[in-house]
DODREN-823707 format. One record per residue: x, z, y of N, C-alpha, C in turn; residue number from 1. Coordinates in Angstrom, 2 decimals, decimal comma. Atoms other than C-alpha are relative to their C-alpha. Layout:
REC       n.x       n.z       n.y      ca.x      ca.z      ca.y       c.x       c.z       c.y   num
REC         X         Z         Y         X         Z         Y         X         Z         Y   NUM
...
//
This chain:
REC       n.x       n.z       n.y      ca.x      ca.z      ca.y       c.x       c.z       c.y   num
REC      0,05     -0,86     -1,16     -1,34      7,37    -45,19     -0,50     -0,79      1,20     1
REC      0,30      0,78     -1,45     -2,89      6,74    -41,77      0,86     -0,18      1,07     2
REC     -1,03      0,32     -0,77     -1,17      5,58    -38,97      0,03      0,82      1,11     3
REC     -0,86     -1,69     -0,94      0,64      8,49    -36,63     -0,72     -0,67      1,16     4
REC      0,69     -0,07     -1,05     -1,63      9,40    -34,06      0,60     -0,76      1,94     5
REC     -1,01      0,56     -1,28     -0,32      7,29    -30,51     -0,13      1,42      1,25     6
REC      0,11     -1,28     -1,02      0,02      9,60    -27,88      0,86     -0,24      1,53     7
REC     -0,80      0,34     -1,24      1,28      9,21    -23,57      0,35      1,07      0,30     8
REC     -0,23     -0,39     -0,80      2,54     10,52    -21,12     -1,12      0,60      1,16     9
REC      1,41     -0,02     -0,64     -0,17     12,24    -18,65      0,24     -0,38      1,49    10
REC     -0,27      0,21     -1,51      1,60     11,40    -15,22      0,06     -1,46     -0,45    11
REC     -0,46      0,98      0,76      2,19      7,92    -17,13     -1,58     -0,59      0,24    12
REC      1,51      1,02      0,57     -1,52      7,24    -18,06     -0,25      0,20      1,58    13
REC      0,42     -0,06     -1,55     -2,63      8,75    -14,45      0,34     -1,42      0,51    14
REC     -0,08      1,15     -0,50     -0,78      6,22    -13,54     -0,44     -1,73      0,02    15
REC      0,71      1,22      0,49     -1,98      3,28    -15,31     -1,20      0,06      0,36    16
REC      1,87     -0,33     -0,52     -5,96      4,91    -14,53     -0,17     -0,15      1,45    17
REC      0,47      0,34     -1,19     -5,30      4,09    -11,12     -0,11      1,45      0,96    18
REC      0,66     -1,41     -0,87     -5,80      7,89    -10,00      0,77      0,49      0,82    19
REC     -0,52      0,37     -1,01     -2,58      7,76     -8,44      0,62     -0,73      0,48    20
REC     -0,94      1,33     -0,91     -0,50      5,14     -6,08      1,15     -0,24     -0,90    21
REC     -1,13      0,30      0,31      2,89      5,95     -7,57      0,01      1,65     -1,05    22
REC      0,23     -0,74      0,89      3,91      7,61    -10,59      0,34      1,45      0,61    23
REC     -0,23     -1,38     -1,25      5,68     10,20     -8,07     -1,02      0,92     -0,08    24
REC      1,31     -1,00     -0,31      2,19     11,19     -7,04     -1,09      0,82     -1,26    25
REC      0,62     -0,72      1,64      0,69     11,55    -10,47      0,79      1,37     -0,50    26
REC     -0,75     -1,49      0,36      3,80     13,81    -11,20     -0,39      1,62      0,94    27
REC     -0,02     -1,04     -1,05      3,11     16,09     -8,39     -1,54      0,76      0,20    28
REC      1,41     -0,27      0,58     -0,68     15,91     -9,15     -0,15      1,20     -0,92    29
REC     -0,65     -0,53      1,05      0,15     17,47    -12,14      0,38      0,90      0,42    30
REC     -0,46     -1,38     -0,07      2,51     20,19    -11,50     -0,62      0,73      1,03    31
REC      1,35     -0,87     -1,10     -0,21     21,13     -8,29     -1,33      0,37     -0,70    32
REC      1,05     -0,67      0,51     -2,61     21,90    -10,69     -1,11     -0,53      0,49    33
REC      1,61      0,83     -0,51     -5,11     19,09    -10,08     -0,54     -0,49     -1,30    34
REC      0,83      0,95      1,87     -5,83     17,94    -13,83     -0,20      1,40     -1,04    35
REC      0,14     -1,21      1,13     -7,27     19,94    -16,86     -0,36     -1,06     -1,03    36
REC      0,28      0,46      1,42     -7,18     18,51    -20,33     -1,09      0,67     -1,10    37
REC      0,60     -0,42      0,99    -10,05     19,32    -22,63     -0,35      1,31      0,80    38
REC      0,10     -0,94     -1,02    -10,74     22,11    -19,58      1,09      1,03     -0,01    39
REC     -1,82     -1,12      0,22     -6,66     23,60    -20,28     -0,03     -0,48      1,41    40
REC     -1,03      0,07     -1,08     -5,37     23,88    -16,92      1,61     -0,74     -0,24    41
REC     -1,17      0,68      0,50     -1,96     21,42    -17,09      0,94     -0,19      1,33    42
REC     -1,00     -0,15     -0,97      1,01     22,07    -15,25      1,61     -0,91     -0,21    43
REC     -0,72      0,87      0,24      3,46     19,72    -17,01      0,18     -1,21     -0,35    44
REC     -0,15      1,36     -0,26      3,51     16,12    -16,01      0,51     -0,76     -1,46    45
REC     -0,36      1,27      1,28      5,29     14,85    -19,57     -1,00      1,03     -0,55    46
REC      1,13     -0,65      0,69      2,33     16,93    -21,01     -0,60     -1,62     -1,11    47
REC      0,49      1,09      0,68      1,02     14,37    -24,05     -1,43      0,22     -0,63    48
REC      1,52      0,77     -0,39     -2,64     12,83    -23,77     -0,24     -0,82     -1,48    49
REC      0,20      1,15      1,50     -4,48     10,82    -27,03     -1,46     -0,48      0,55    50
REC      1,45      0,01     -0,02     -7,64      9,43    -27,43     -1,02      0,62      0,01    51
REC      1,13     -1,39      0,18    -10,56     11,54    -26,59     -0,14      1,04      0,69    52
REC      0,23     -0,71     -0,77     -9,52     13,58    -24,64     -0,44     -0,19      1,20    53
REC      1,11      0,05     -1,27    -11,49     14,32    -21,16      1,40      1,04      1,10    54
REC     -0,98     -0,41     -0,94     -9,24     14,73    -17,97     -0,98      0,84      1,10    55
REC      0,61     -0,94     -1,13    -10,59     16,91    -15,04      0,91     -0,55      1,12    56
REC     -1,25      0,80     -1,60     -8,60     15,10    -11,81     -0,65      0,90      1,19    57
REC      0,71      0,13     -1,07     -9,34     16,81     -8,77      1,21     -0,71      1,08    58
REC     -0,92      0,99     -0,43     -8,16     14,07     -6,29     -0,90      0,56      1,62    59
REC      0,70     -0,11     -1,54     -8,77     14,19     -1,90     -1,54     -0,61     -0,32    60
REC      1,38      0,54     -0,13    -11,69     11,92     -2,41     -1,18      0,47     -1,09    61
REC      0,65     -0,45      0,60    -13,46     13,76     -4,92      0,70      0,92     -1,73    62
REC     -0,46     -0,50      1,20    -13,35     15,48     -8,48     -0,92     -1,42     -1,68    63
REC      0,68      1,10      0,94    -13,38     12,86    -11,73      0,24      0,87     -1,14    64
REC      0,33     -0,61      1,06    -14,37     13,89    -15,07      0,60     -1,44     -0,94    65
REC     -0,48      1,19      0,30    -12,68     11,22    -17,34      0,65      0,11     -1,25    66
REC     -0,37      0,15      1,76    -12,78     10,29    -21,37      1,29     -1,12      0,04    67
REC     -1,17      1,18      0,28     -9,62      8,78    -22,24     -0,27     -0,89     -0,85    68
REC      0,19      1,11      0,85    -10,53      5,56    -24,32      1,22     -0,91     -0,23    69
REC     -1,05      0,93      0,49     -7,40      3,62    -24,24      1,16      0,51      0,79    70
REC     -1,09     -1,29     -0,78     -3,57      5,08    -23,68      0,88     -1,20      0,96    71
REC     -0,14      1,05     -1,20     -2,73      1,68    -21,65      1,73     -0,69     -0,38    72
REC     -1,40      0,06      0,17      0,75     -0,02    -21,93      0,75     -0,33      1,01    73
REC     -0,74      0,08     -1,34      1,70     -0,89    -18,35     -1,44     -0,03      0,72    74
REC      1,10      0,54     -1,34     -0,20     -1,08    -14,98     -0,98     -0,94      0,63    75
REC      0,80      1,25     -0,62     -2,65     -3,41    -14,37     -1,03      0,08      1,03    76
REC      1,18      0,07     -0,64     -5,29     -4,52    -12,25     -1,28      1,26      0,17    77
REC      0,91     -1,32     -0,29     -7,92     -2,14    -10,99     -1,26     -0,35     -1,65    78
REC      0,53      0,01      0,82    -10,14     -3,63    -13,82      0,04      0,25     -1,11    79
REC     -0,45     -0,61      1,17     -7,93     -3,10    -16,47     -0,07      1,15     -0,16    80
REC     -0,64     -1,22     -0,09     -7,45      0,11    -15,36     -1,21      1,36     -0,45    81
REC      1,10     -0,56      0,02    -11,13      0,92    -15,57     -0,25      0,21     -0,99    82
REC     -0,11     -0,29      1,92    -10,99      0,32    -19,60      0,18      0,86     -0,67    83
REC     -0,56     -1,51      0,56     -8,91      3,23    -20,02     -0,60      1,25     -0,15    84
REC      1,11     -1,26     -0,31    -11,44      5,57    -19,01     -1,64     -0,17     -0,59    85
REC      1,28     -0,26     -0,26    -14,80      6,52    -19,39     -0,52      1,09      1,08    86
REC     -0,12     -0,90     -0,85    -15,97      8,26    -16,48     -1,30      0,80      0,34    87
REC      1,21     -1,18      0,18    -18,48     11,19    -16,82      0,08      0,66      1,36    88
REC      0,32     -0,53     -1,49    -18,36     12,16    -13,00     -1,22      0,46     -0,09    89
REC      1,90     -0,51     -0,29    -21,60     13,98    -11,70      0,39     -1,13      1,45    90
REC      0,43      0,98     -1,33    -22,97     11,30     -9,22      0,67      0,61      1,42    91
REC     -0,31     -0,74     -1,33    -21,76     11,61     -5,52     -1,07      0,08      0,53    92
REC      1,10     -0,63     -0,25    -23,83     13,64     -3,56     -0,01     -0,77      1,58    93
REC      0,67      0,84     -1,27    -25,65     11,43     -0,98     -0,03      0,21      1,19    94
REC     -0,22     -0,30     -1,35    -24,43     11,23      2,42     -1,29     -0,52      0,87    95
REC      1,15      0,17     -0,93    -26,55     11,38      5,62      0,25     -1,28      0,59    96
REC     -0,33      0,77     -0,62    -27,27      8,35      7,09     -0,17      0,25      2,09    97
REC      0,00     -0,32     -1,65    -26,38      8,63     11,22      0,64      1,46      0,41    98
REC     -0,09     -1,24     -0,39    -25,56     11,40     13,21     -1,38      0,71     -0,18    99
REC      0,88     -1,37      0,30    -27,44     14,68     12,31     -0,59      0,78      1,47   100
REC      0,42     -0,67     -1,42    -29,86     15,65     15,18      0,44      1,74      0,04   101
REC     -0,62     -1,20     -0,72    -28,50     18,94     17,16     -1,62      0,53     -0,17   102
REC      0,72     -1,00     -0,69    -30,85     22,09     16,46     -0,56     -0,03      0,95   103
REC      0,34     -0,68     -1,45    -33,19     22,82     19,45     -0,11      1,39     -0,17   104
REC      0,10     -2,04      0,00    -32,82     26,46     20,59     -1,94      0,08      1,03   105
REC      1,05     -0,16     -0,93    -36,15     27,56     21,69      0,08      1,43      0,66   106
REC      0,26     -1,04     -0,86    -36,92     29,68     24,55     -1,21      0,60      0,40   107
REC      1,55     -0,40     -0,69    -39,69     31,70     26,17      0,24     -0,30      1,54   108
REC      0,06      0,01     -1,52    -40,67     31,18     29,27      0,50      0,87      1,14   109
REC     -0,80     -1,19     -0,63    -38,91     32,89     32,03      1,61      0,23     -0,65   110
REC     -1,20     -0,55      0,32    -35,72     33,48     29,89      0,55     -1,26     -0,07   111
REC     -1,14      0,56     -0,38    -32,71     31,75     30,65      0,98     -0,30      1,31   112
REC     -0,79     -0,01     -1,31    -30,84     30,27     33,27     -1,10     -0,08      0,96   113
REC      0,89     -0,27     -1,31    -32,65     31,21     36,94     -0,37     -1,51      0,21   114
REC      0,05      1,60     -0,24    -33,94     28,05     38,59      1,14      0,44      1,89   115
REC     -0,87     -0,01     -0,88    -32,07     27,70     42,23     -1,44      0,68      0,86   116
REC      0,43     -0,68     -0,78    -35,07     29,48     43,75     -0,59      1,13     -0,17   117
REC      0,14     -1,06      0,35    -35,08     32,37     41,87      1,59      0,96      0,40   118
REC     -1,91     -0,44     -0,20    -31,30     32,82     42,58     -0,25      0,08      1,48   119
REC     -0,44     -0,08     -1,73    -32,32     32,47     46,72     -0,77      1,52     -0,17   120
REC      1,10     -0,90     -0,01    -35,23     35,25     45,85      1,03      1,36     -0,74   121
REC     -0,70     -0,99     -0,09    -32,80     37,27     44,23      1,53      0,51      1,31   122
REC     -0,80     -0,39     -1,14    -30,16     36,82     46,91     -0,55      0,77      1,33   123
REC      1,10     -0,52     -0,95    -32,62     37,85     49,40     -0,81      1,45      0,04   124
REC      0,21     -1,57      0,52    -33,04     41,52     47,39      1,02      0,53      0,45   125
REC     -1,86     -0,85     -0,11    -29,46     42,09     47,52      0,28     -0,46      1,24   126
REC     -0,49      0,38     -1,65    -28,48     40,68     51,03     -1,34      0,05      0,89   127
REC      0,82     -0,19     -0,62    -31,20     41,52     53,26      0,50     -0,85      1,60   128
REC     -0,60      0,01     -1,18    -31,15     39,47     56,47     -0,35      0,60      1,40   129
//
């Protein structure tokens, strides 16, 4: 016989993948409906994870797409942590560099604000001296 499939914890591995700070946050990840297994929606934190499967994280700083390759046995280093995964993300979408020039509104001639001697020329309709 082959040897019984291994299998984690999914607030557990989160945690080891680095995706969140403290296992706390992984749990809460989780029951907020930020992860999908195999594209299941997953609402229970001891929910159990194997090899192969593909996580869906959506996290503040983006959404990760992420093959499970290894089920981890404690916390390590950010490098270790990178092992565990394979990460099928779609590229981030390329920020602007600088501030973004402001629209110009265009006008026609004549329209807008008066100049200060169109404002005496109209005062001079209406107040007669």
């Amino acid at each position: 016989m082959g040897e019984p499939e291994q299998k984690r914890r999914l607030d557990k591995w989160l945690w080891f993948a680095r995706c969140a700070k403290t296992r706390t946050l992984a749990q809460k990840l989780v029951n907020g409906g930020h992860v999908r297994i195999n594209a299941e929606r997953c609402v229970n934190a001891a929910t159990r994870i194997k090899r192969g499967d593909v996580l869906t994280v959506t996290l503040p700083r983006g959404i990760k797409v992420l093959k499970i390759v290894d089920l981890g046995e404690n916390r390590g280093s950010a490098t270790l942590a990178a092992l565990l995964y394979e990460d099928l993300s779609p590229p981030p979408i390329p920020k602007h560099d600088g501030p973004r020039p402001l629209p110009q509104a265009v006008r026609e001639k004549g329209a807008g604000r008066p100049t200060k001697r169109q404002r005496r020329d109209t005062d001079r309709l209406i107040k007669p001296d």
